[in-house]
C-alpha positions as MATLAB code, in Angstrom:
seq = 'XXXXXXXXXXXXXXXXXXXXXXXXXXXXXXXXXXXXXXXXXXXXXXXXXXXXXXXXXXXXXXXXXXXXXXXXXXXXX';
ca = [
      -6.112   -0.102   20.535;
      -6.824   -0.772   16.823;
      -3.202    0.290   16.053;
      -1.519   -1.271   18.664;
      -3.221   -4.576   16.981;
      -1.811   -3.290   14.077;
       1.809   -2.915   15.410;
       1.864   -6.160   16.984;
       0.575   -7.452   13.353;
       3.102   -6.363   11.325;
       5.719   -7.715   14.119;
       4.140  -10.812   13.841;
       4.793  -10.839    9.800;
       7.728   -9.679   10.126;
       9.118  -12.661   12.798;
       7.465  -14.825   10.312;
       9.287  -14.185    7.037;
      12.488  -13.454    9.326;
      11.774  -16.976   10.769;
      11.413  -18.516    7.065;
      14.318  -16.688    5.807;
      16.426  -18.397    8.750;
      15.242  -21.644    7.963;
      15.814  -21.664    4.512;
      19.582  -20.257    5.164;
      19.656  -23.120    8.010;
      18.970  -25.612    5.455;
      21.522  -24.478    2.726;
      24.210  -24.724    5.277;
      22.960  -28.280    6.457;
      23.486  -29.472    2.688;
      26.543  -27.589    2.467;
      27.933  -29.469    5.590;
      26.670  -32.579    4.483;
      28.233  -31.933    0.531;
      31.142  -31.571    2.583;
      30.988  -34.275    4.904;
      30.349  -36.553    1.149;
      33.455  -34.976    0.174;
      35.587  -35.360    2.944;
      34.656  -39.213    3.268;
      35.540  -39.661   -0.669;
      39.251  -38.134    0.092;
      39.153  -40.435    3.355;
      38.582  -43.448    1.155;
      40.763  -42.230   -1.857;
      43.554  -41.170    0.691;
      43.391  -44.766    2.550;
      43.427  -46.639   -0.929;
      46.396  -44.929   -2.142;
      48.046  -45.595    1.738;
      47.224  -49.561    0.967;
      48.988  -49.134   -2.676;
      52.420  -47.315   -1.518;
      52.238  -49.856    1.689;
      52.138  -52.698   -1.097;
      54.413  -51.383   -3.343;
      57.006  -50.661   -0.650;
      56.726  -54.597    0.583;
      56.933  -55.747   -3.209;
      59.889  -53.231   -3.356;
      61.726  -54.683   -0.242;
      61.002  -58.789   -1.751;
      62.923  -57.465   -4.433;
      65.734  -56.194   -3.017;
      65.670  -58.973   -0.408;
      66.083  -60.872   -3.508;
      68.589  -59.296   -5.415;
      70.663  -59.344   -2.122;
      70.511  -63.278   -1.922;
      71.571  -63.628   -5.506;
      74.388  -60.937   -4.699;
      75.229  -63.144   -1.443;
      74.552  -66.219   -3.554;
      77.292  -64.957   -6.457;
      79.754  -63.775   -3.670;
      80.385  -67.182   -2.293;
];
């Protein structure tokens, strides 16, 4: 019986460091997720900003040729 206690014993200890093992790799891959969830929302806002600058320069872009083709229309006549 002694042995058997024994058995189950060392089972026990070894669930427990296989449990805290587990955790610990758990854990690295919830900051790694969350590094990359950081990372992903920094390209989001970086990626957005420079959609806002090209949509800007485009319109300032198109007021100047809307421009230049009044002036053309304006010299034509």
């Amino acid at each position: 019986m002694d042995s058997i206690n024994v058995v189950f014993e060392e089972i026990k200890f070894s669930i427990e460091q296989l449990e805290e093992v587990l955790t610990r790799k758990i854990d690295r891959v919830k900051d790694d997720v969350r590094n990359l969830e950081d990372s992903f929302d920094s390209y989001k806002r970086t990626t957005n900003r420079t959609i806002r600058e090209i949509k800007q320069n485009i319109s300032t872009i198109q007021d100047d040729i809307n421009t230049i083709n009044e002036k053309i229309s304006e010299e034509e006549k």
